[in-house]
C-alpha positions in Angstrom: 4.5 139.4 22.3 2.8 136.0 22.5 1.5 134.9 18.7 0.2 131.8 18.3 -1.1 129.7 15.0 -4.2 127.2 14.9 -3.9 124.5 11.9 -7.2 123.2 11.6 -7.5 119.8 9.5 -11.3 119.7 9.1 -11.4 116.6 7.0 -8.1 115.0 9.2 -10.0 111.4 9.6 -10.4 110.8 5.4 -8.0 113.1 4.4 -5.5 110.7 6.4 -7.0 107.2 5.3 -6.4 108.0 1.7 -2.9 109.3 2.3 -1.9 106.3 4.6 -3.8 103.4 1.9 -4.2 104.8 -1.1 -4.8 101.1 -2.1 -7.5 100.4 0.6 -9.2 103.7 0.3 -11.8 104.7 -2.4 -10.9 106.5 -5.7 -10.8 110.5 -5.1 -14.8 110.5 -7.5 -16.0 108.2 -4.9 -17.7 110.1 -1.8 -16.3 108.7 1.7 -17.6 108.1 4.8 -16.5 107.5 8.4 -18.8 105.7 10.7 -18.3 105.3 14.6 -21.0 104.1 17.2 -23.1 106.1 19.2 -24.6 103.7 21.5 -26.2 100.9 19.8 -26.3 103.1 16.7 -23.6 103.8 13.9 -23.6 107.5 12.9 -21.1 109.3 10.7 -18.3 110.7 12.4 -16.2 112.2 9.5 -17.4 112.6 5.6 -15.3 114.0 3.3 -15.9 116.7 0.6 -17.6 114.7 -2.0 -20.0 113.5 0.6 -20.4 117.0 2.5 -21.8 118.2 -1.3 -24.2 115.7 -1.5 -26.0 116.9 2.1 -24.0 114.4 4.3 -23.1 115.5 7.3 -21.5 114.2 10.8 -23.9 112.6 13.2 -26.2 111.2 10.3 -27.0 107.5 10.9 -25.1 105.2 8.7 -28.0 103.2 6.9 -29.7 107.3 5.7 -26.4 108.4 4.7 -26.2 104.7 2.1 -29.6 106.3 1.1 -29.0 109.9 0.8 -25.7 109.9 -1.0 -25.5 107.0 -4.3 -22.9 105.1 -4.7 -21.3 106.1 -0.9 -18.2 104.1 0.7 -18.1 103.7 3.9 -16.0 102.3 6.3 -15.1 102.1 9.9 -13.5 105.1 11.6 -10.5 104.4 13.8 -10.2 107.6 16.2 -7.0 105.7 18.0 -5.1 105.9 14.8 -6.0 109.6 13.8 -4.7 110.8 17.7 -1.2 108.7 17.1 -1.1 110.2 13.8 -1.9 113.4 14.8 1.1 113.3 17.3 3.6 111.9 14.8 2.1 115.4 12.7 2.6 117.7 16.0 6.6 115.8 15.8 6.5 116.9 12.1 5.4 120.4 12.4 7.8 121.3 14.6 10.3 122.6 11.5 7.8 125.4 11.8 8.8 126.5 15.6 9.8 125.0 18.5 6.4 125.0 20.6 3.7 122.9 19.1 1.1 120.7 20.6 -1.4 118.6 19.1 -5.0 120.3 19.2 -7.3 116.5 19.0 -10.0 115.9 17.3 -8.5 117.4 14.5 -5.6 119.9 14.7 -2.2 121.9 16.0 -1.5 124.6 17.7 2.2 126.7 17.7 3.7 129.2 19.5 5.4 131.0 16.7 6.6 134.4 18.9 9.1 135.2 17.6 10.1 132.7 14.9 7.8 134.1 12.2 11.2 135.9 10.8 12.6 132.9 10.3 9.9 132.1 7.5 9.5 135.4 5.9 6.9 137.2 8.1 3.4 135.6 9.1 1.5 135.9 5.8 4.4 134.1 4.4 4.8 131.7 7.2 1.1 130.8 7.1 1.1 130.4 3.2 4.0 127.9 3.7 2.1 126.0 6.3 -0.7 125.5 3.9 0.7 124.7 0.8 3.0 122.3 2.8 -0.1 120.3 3.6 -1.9 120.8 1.0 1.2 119.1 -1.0 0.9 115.9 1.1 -2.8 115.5 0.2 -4.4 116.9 3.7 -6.8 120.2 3.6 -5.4 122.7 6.2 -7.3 126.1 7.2 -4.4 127.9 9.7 -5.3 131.2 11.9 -2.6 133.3 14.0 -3.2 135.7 16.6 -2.6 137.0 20.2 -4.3 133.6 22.3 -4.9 130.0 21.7 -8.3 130.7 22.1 -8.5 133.1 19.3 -6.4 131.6 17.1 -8.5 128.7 17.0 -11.2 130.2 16.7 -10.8 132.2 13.2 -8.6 128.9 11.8 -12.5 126.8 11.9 -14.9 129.7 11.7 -13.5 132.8 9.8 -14.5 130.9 6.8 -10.7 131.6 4.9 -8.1 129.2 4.7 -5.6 132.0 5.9 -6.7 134.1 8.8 -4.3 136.6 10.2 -5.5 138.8 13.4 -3.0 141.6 13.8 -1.6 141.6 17.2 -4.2 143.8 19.6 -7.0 142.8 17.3 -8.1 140.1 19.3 -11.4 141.2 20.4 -12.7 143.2 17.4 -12.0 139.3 15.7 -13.6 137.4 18.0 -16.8 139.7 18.5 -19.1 138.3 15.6 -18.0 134.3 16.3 -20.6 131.9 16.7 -20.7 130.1 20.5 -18.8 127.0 19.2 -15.8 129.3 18.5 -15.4 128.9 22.4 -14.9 125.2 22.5 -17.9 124.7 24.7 -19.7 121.8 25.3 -22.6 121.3 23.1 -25.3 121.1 25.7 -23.7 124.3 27.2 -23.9 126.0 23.9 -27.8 124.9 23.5 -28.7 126.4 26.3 -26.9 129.9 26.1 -28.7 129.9 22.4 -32.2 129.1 24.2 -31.4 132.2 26.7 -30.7 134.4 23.1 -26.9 134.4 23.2 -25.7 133.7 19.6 -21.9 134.8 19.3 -18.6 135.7 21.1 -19.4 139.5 21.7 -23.1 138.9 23.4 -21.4 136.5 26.4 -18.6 139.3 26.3 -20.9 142.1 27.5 -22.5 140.5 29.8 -21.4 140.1 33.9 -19.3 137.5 34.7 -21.2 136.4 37.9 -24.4 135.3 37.0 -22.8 133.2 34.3 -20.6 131.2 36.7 -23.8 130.4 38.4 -25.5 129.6 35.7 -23.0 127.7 33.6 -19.6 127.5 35.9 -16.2 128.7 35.8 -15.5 126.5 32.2 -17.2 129.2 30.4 -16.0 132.1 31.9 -12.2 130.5 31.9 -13.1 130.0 28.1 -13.7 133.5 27.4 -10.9 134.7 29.3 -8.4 132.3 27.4 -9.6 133.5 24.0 -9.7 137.1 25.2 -5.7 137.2 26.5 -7.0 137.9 30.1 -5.7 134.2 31.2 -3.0 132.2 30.2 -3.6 129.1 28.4 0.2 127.1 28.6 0.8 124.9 25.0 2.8 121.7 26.3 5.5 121.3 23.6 5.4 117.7 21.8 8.5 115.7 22.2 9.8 112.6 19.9 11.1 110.2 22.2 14.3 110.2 20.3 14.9 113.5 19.9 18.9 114.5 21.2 18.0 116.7 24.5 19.5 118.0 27.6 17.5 119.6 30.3 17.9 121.4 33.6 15.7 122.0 36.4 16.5 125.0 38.8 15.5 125.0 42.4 15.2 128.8 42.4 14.0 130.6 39.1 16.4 132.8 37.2 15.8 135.4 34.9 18.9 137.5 34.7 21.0 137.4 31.2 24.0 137.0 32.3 22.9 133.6 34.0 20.6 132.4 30.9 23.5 132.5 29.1 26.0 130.7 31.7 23.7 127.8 31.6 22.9 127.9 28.1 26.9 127.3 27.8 26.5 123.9 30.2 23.7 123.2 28.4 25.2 122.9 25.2 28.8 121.0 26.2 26.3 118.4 27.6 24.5 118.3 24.1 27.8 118.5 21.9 29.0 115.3 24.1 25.4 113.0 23.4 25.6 113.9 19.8 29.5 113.1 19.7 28.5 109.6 21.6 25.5 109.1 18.6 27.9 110.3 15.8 25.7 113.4 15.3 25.5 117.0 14.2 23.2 119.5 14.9 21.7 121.4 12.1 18.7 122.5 13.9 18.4 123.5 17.9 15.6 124.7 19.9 16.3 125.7 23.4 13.3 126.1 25.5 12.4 128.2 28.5 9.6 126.7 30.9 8.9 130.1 32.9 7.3 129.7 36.4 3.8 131.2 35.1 3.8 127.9 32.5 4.3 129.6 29.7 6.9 128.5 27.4 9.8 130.7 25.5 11.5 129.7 23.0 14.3 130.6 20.4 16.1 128.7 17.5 18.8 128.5 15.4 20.0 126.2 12.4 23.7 126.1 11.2 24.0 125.5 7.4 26.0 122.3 7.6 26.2 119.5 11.0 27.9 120.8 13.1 29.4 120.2 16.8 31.4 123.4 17.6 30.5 124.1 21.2 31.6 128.1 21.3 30.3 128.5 17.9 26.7 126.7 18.9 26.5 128.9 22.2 27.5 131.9 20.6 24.3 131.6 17.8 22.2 130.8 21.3 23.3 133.9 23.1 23.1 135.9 20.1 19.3 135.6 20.3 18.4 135.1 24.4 17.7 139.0 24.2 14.3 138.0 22.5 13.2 135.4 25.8 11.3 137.0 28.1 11.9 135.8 31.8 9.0 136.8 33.0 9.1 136.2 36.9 11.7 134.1 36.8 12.5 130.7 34.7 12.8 127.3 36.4 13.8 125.0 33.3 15.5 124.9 30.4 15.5 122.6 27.8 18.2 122.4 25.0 16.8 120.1 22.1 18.6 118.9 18.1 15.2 118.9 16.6 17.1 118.5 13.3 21.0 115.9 13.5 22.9 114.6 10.7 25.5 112.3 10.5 28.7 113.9 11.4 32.1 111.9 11.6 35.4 112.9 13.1 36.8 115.7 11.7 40.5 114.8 10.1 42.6 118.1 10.7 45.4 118.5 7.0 48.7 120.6 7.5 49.6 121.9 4.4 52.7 124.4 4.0 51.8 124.6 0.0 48.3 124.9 0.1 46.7 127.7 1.9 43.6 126.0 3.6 40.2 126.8 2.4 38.2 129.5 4.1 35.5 129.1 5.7 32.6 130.5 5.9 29.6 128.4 7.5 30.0 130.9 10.8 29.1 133.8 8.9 26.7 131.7 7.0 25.0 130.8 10.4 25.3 134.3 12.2 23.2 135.9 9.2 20.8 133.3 8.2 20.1 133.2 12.2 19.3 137.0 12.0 17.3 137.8 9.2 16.2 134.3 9.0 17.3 131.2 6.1 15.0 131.8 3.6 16.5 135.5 2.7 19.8 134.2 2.6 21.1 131.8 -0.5 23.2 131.8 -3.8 22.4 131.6 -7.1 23.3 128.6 -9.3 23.6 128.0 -13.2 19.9 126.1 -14.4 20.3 124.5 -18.1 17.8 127.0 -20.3 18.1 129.4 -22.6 15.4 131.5 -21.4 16.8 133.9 -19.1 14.4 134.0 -15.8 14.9 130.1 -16.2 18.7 129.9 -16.1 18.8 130.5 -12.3 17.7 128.9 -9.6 18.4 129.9 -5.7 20.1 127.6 -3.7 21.2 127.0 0.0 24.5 128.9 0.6 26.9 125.9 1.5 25.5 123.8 -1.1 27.4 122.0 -3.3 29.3 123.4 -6.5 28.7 120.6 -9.0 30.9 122.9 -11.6 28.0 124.3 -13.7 28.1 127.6 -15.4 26.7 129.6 -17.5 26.9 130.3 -21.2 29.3 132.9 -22.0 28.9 133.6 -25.3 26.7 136.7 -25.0 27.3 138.6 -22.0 24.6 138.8 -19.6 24.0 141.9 -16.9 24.5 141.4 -13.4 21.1 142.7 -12.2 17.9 140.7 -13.9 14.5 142.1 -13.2 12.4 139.8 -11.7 9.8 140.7 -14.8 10.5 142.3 -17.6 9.0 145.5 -17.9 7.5 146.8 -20.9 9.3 150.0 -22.5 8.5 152.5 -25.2 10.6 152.4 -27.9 11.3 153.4 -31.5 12.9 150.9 -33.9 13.4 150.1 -37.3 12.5 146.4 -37.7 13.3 143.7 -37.8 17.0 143.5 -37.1 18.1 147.2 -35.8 18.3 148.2 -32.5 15.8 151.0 -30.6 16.9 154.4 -31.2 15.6 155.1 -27.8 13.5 154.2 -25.3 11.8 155.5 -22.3 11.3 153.3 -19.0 9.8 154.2 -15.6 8.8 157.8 -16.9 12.3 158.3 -18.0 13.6 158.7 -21.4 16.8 157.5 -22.9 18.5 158.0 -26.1 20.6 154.6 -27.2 24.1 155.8 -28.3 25.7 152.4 -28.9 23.8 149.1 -29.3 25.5 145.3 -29.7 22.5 142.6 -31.2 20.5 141.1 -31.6 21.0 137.6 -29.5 18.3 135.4 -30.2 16.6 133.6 -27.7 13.5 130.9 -28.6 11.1 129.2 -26.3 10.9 126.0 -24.8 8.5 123.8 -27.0 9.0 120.9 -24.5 7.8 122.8 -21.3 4.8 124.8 -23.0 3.0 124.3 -26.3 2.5 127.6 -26.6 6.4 128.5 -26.5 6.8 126.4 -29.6 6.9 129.5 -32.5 7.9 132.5 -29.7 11.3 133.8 -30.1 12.9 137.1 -28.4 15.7 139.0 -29.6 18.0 140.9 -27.2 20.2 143.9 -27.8 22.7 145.4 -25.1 22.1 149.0 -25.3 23.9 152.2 -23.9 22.5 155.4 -23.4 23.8 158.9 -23.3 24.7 159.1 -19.4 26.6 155.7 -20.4 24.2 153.0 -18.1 23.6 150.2 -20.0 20.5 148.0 -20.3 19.4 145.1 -21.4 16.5 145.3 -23.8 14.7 142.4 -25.8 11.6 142.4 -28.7 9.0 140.0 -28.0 9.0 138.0 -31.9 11.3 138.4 -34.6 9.8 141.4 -36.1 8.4 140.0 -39.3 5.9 137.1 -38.0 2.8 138.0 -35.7 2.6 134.3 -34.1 6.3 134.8 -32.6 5.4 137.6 -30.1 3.8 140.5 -29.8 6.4 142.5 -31.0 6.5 144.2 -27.9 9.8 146.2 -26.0 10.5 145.1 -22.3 14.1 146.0 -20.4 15.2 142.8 -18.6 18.6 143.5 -17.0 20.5 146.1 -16.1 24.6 146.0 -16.7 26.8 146.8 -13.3 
């Protein structure tokens, strides 16, 4: 099924100036303005939030916004710039999936069908996307759903910065949408509100043939595009030095067992113009142009640079089950959106050393199935607080030989919280004589304790006096737990004296 994501940057033209010349630009206190020509006149064409809260708005002439807002910068606007730089973003985005396009004046749209998994899901995905660009200083609202149209539509007028429009939900979403959630032309949309039509579901119900002779097929074709009921192709975004192969077909194929024959040629020819550039993929995106213009797409990422044909094609055919051919396919495009350097490989013999395993094909074949974000291994992190002493990493990462403490034992399972227990205890140094967790109560047999553990004064002031002390407890069924006292027992300002389990031994 076809899901698609709108990134909406509605302060793009400021938000970018200040990111790009931090130097030239205002301070973030000062309120900015954009101003183009209209004519003769110079209006605002883009105002950023400062200025929006003071009543300025796009379209005001130049010399009232000096008077409205105090203390106002403004500068020229420079629309050529923000459409490059909104193409170098489309190049950018497309770690997300391998279908995006640049949406101008101020966006992106991606085809995400079946790439969400790769991310964690949609919410996830479209919680990444935002605080990925809200990181590099630009405000980003980003909607997903069934159509372009739609999609677009919820990103600038849902009024959330995350919109998600469950697949078949398309309609009941767009049916309370003001005009301009149709990308219409203004004067259009002026004169369907003069004839009393005010959002999305009032055009919907009404016949489509007096409003092609009223208003022409653009309105119509608008409707249909955010409704599902035609298509509306995305034309992927390339980087003119991207690593690509491509092949045309005179007749359109669709059958699997051919897909995957060509996806084979495809990738020899790639494997020999990254072997030419000293290359390995870590990253490929192989794209189906179908003969309706629509655009499939899978992808898979290898955890190290690699250039192993028959392992490359195997990850490929591995997932050609999710393209849909449609009626029929008529190119193909095979694409490293992500190389590293990779040199010649140096093959050692060794008849006293037995050679090191490896594992970056199972590595690939999972983290291609349930996606690279739900696979990884844990590392040793310097900290004596126990929730802070481990830190996920990627699976083929480097060992850089740290390890943790092994004076006090720790369990192999760590909750992600501790959970609060009820216990009985004789303070301050003695272990609970029982406790009862998850409706469920235990009677400790043997206990080993306490280990203490204090804050970290350097990472929060208010760590500086807290102090938890842990005991390794067993119960009568012999499962053993890791418990721990929130302060030392004797002194209120160490903790609240408080029982939580935190681990459970294997």
């Amino acid at each position: 099924m076809l899901r698609v994501v709108s990134l909406y940057l509605p302060r793009w033209p400021t938000d970018r100036l200040r990111r790009k010349s931090p130097d030239a630009a205002p301070p973030a206190d000062v309120p900015l303005a954009l101003v183009g020509r209209d004519g003769s006149r110079r209006i605002v064409v883009a105002a950023d939030e400062l200025a929006e809260r003071a009543g300025l708005h796009v379209g005001v002439p130049a010399t009232k916004a000096q008077a409205l807002v105090p203390g106002l910068a403004i500068l020229d606007a420079d629309p050529v710039g923000d459409a490059d730089a909104l193409d170098r973003l489309a190049i950018w985005a497309l770690r997300f999936s391998p279908v995006v396009a640049a949406d101008p004046p101020d966006g992106l749209v991606v085809d995400t069908s079946g790439a969400d998994h790769l991310h964690g899901g949609e919410e996830a995905m479209l919680r990444m996307i935002v605080e990925r660009f809200a990181s590099s200083g630009l405000e980003a609202r980003v909607a997903i759903a069934d159509t372009w149209g739609a999609a677009h539509a919820a990103a600038r007028h849902a009024g959330a910065a995350m919109v998600l429009v469950e697949p078949g939900r398309t309609e009941h979403a767009l049916q309370r949408m003001p005009l301009a959630a149709l990308r219409l032309p203004e004067r259009m949309r002026h004169d369907l509100h003069v004839l009393g039509f005010a959002t999305v579901g009032d055009l919907a119900a009404q016949p489509r043939a007096p409003l092609v002779q009223r208003f022409g097929p653009q309105l119509v074709r608008r409707l249909d595009q955010a409704f599902g009921a035609v298509p509306e192709p995305i034309e992927p975004v390339r980087s003119p030095d991207l690593v690509e192969v491509r092949r045309v077909f005179g007749e359109p194929i669709g059958a699997p067992e051919t897909i995957k024959r060509y996806v084979g040629k495809l990738v020899v020819a790639l494997v020999a113009e990254l072997e030419l550039r000293g290359l390995g993929a870590r990253r490929l995106d192989l794209l189906f142009g179908r003969v309706d213009n629509r655009w499939e797409a899978i992808r898979i990422g290898t955890a190290k640079a690699e250039r192993d044909a028959r392992r490359l094609t195997r990850l490929l055919c591995d997932r050609i089950e999710k393209v849909d051919p449609g009626f029929g396919i008529e190119v193909m495009t095979l694409a490293a959106t992500h190389a590293e350097p990779l040199g010649a490989a140096q093959v050692v013999s060794s008849l006293v050393e037995e050679p090191e395993a490896d594992v970056s094909g199972l590595v690939d074949l999972l983290a291609n199935r349930i996606g690279e974000r739900r696979l990884y291994r844990f590392a040793p992190v310097a900290s004596d607080v126990p929730e802070r002493s481990v830190a996920r990493v990627e699976p083929m990462s480097v060992d850089d030989g740290a390890s943790w403490d092994d004076h006090w034992p720790r369990p192999s399972r760590i909750l992600p919280r501790p959970e609060p227990v009820e216990t009985m205890a004789l303070l301050p140094d003695n272990p609970p004589v029982w406790f009862s967790w998850r409706g469920q109560r235990r009677r400790v047999r043997r206990a080993d304790g306490p280990e203490r553990v204090f804050g970290e004064w350097w990472k929060r002031e208010a760590e500086a006096a807290e102090v938890r002390d842990y005991f390794r407890v067993e119960d009568d069924a012999g499962e053993r737990y890791w418990i721990f006292r929130a302060g030392d027992g004797e002194h209120p300002e160490t903790g609240s004296h408080k029982w939580y389990l935190h681990g459970i031994f294997g």
